[in-house]
C-alpha positions in Angstrom: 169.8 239.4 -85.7 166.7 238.2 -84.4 167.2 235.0 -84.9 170.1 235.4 -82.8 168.3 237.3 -80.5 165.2 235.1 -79.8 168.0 232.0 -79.7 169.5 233.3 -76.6 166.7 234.7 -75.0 165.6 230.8 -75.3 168.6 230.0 -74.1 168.5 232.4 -70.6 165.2 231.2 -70.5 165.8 227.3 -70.3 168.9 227.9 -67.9 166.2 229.9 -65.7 163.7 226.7 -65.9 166.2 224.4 -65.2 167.5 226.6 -62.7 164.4 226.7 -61.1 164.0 222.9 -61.1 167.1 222.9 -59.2 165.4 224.8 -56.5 162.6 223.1 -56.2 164.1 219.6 -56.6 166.2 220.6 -53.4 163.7 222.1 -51.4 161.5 218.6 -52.0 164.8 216.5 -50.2 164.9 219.2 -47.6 161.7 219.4 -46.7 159.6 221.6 -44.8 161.1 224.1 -42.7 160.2 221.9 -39.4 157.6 224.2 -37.1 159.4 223.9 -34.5 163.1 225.0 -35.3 162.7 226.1 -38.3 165.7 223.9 -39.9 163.7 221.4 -43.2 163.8 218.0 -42.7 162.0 215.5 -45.6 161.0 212.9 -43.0 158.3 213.1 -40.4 160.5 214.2 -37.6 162.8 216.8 -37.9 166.0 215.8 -38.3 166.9 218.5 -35.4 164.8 218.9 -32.7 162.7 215.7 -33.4 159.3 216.9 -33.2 157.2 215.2 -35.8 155.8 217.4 -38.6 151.7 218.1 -37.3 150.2 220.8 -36.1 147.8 218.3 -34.5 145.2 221.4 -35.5 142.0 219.4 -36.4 139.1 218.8 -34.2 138.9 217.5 -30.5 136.6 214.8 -31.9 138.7 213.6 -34.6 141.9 213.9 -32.0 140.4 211.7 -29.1 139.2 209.0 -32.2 143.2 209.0 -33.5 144.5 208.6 -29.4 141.8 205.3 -28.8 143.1 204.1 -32.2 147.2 204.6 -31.4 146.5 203.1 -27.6 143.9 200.4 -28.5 144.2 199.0 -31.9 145.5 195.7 -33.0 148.7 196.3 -35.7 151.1 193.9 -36.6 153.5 195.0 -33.9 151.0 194.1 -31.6 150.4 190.3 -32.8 154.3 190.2 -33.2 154.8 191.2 -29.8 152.1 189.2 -28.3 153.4 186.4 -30.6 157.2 186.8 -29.3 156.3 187.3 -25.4 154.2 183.6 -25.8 157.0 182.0 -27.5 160.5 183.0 -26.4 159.5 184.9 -22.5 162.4 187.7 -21.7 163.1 188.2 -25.1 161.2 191.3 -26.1 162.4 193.1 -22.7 165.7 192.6 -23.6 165.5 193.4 -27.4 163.2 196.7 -26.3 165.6 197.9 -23.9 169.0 197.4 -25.8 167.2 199.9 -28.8 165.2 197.3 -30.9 162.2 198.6 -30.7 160.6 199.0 -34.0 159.0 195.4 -34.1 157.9 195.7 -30.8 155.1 197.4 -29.5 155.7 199.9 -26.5 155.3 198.3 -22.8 153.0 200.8 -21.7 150.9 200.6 -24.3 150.5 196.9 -24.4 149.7 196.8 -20.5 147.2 199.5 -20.9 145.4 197.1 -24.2 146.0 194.1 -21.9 145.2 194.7 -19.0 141.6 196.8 -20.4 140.7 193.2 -22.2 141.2 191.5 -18.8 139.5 193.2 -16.9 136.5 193.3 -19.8 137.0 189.5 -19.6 136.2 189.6 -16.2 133.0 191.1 -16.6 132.0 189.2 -20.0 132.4 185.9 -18.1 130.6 187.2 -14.5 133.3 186.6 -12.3 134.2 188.1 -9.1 137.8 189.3 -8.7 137.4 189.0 -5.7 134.5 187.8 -2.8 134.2 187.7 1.0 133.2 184.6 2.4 132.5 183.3 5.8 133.6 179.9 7.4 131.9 178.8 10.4 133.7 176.3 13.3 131.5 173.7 14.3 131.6 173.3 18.3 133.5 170.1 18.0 136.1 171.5 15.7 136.7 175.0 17.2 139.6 175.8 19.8 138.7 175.7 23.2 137.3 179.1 24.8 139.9 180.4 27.5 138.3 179.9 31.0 136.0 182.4 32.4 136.5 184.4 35.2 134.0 185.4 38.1 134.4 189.0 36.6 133.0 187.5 33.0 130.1 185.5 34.3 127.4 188.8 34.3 128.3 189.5 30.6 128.3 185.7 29.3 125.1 185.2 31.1 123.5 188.7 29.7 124.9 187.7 25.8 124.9 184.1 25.8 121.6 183.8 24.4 122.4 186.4 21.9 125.6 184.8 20.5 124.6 181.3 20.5 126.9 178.5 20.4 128.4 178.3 16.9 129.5 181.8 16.6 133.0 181.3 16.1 134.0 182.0 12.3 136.7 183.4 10.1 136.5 185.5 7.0 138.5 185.0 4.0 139.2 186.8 0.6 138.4 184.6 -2.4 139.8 185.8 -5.9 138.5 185.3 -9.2 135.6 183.3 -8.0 132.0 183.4 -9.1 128.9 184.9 -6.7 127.4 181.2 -6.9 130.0 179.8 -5.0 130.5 181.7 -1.8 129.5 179.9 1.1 128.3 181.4 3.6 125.4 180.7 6.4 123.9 184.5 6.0 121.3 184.2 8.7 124.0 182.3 11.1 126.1 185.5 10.4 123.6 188.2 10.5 122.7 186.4 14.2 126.3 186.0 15.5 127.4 189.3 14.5 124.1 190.8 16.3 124.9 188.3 19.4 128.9 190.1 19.8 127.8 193.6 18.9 125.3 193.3 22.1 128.9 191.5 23.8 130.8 194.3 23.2 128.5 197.0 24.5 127.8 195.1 27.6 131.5 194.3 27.7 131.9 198.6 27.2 128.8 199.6 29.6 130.2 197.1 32.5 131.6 198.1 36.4 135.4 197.8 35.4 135.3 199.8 32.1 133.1 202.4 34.2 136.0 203.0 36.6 138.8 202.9 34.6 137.2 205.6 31.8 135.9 208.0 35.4 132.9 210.7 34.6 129.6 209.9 33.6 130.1 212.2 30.1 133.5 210.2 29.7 132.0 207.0 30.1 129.0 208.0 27.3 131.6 209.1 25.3 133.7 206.2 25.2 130.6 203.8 25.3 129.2 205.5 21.7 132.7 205.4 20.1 133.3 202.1 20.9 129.8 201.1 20.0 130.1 202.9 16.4 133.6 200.7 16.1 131.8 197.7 16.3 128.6 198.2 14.5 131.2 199.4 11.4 133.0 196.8 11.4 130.7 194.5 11.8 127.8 195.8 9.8 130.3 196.3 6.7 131.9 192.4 7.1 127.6 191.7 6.8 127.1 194.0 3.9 130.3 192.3 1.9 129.1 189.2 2.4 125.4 190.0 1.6 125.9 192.2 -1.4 129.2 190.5 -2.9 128.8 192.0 -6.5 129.1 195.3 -4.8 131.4 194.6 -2.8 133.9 193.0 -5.6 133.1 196.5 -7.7 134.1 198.3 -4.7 137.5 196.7 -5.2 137.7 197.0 -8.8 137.3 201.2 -8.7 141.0 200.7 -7.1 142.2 197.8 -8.4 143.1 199.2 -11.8 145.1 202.1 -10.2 147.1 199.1 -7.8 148.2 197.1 -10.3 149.6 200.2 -12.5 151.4 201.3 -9.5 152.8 197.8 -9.0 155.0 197.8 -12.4 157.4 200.3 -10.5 157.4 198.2 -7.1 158.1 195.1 -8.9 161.3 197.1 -10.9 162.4 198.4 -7.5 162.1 194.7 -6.5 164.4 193.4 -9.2 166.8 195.8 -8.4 167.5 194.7 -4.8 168.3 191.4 -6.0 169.7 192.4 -9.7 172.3 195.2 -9.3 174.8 194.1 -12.2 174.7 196.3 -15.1 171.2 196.6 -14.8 169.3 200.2 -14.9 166.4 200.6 -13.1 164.7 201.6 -16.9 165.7 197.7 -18.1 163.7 196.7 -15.3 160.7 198.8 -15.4 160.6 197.4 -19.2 160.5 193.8 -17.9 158.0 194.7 -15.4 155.5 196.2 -17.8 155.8 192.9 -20.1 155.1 190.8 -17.4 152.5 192.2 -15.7 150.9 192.3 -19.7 151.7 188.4 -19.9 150.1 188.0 -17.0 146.8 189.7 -17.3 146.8 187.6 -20.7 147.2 184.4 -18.3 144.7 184.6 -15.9 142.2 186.2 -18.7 142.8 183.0 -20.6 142.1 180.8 -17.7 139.0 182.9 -17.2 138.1 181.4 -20.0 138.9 178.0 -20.4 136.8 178.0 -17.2 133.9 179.0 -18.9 133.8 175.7 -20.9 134.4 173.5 -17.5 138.1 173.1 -17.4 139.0 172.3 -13.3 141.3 174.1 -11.6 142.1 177.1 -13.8 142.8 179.1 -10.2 145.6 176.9 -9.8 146.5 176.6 -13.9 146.7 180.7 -13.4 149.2 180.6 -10.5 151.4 177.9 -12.1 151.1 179.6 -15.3 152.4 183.1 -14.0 155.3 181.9 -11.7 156.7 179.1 -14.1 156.2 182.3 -17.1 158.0 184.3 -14.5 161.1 182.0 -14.1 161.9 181.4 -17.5 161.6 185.2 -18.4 163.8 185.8 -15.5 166.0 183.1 -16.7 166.3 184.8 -20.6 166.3 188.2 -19.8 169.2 188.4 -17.4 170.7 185.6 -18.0 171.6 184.3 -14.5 172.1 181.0 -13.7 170.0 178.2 -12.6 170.3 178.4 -8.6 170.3 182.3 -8.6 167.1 182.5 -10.7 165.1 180.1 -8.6 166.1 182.6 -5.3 165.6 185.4 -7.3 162.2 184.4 -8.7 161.0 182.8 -5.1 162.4 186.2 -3.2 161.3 188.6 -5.5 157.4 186.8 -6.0 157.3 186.7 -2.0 158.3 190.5 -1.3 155.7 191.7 -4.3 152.5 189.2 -2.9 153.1 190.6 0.3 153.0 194.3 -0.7 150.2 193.5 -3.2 148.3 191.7 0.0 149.3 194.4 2.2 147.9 196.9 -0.5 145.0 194.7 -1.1 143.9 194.4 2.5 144.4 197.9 3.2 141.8 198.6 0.7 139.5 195.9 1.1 139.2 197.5 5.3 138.9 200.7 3.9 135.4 199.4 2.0 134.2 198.1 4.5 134.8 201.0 7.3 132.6 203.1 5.2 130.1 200.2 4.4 128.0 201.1 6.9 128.1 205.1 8.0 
């Protein structure tokens, strides 16, 4: 009887141990319960709600080290993407917004990487995005001055010595330029802009402006406004030109900002001229790759210029619109004639709301140049 006995309590005993292998062999393909919803899932998502399995409870330092790492590194999606934009353009926009996105790595992500190296490239090679410089008109060049009238003569004859001859000039933005080669004739300025400053508040403190603007307070009051006008204007075009590393990091605090918030303007773009069974989301993809592409253009012009190459402005402008085309080309598949419009109308409308942008800014800087 006791063998009996001690058989089948070895027998309940190894049905309760494989019993309980059971159990835990299905709990391991479950999962655990997800912390979320509560429903086990053996992957790293939960198979119902999604949300991957991580508390994210560990320290701040530790959690800001894991975020530079996930935004910044180098993996092999990155080379592959990088690889596949340089090799077949339009092709990763396409594949990334029709689902295949697992080789590929995110847009946003690869503008943010991108567009942080260019602008680091920038600095490592001392370039100016972009400089003020002044061009003066010599007399013999220079349009004619409209005739003066008997009502001028008092003011010419009060500033003339003041402005000098050869004070007629014109400013102009140049991008991606280094400090040593702005030209500009700083005393020259520094004098001309002195000799229409004193124009302008003889121009303000004359008979005509005096009766037109009535009360003595009126007039002071208009004559110190206008003055402050001119002496802002003026004095910030002076300190641009004077101090251009300033000046181009002036630009640069925005300039990040601008270029993020022209990904969506160039999607809106496409989707004036590209309405076909398009969503705004296919274009915002494409947008993001390109503007990526071409940071990586100009930043590798940037440095091909470092070792004398000629011309890498102009390599950097044919670079980006012909890269521009044939991604245009693959991505939506258009033909010949409608992607040269689309690519020339599209290019046109976004320089002129970048320039518009651009200026904007570049006034605003140097309004409060000089307060």
């Amino acid at each position: 009887m006791n063998d009996i006995d001690d058989f089948e309590e070895g027998e309940a005993g190894g049905e309760a141990a494989a019993a309980q292998t059971d159990i835990g062999a299905s709990e391991f393909l479950l999962g655990e319960p997800c912390l979320s919803c509560g429903v086990p899932s053996p992957g790293v998502f939960c198979v119902n709600c999604g949300q991957k399995q991580d508390d994210l409870r560990r320290s701040l330092l530790l959690l800001g080290r894991q975020f530079v790492e996930d935004t910044f590194s180098f993996d092999g999606r990155m080379w592959r993407t990088l690889g596949s934009l340089a090799a077949a353009p339009g092709v990763v926009p396409t594949h990334y917004s029709h689902g295949k996105r697992s080789k590929y790595t995110p847009p946003v992500r690869l503008f943010l990487v991108v567009s942080f190296l260019f602008f680091l490239t920038v600095a490592a090679t001392n370039t100016l995005f972009v400089g003020l410089e002044v061009n003066f008109k010599d007399p013999e060049t220079a349009a004619p001055a409209p005739p003066i009238t008997p009502d001028d003569v008092v003011v010419a004859q009060k500033t003339d010595s003041a402005i000098g001859e050869n004070c007629s000039f014109s400013g102009n933005l140049r991008f991606l330029i280094k400090e040593r080669n702005l030209k500009t004739d700083r005393e020259r300025l520094e004098a001309c802009i002195g000799g229409a400053s004193d124009l302008v508040k003889n121009k303000l403190e004359s008979d005509d402006v005096q009766i037109q603007i009535g009360d003595d307070e009126g007039r002071e009051k208009e004559v110190e406004q206008g003055q402050e006008v001119v002496d802002r204007v003026f004095g910030g075009i002076n300190w641009a030109v004077t101090n251009p590393r300033e000046f181009n990091d002036a630009v640069n605090d925005w300039l990040p900002r601008v270029m993020f918030f022209m990904t969506p303007v160039l999607a809106l773009i496409l989707t004036l001229f590209l309405r076909r069974e398009v969503f705004i989301f296919d274009h915002m993809v494409f947008s993001l790759y390109i503007h990526a592409v071409n940071f990586a253009i100009v930043g590798a012009t940037l440095i091909l210029g470092q070792f004398g190459v000629p011309l890498v402005g102009f390599l950097a402008v044919i670079g980006v619109a012909m890269y521009y085309f044939i991604a245009l080309k693959r991505a939506y598949k258009r033909g010949w004639i409608k992607t040269i419009w689309t690519t020339f109308a599209s290019a046109s409308l976004y320089s002129l709301i970048f320039i518009v942008i651009l200026m904007s800014i570049v006034s605003k800087i140097v309004w409060q140049a000089v307060v």
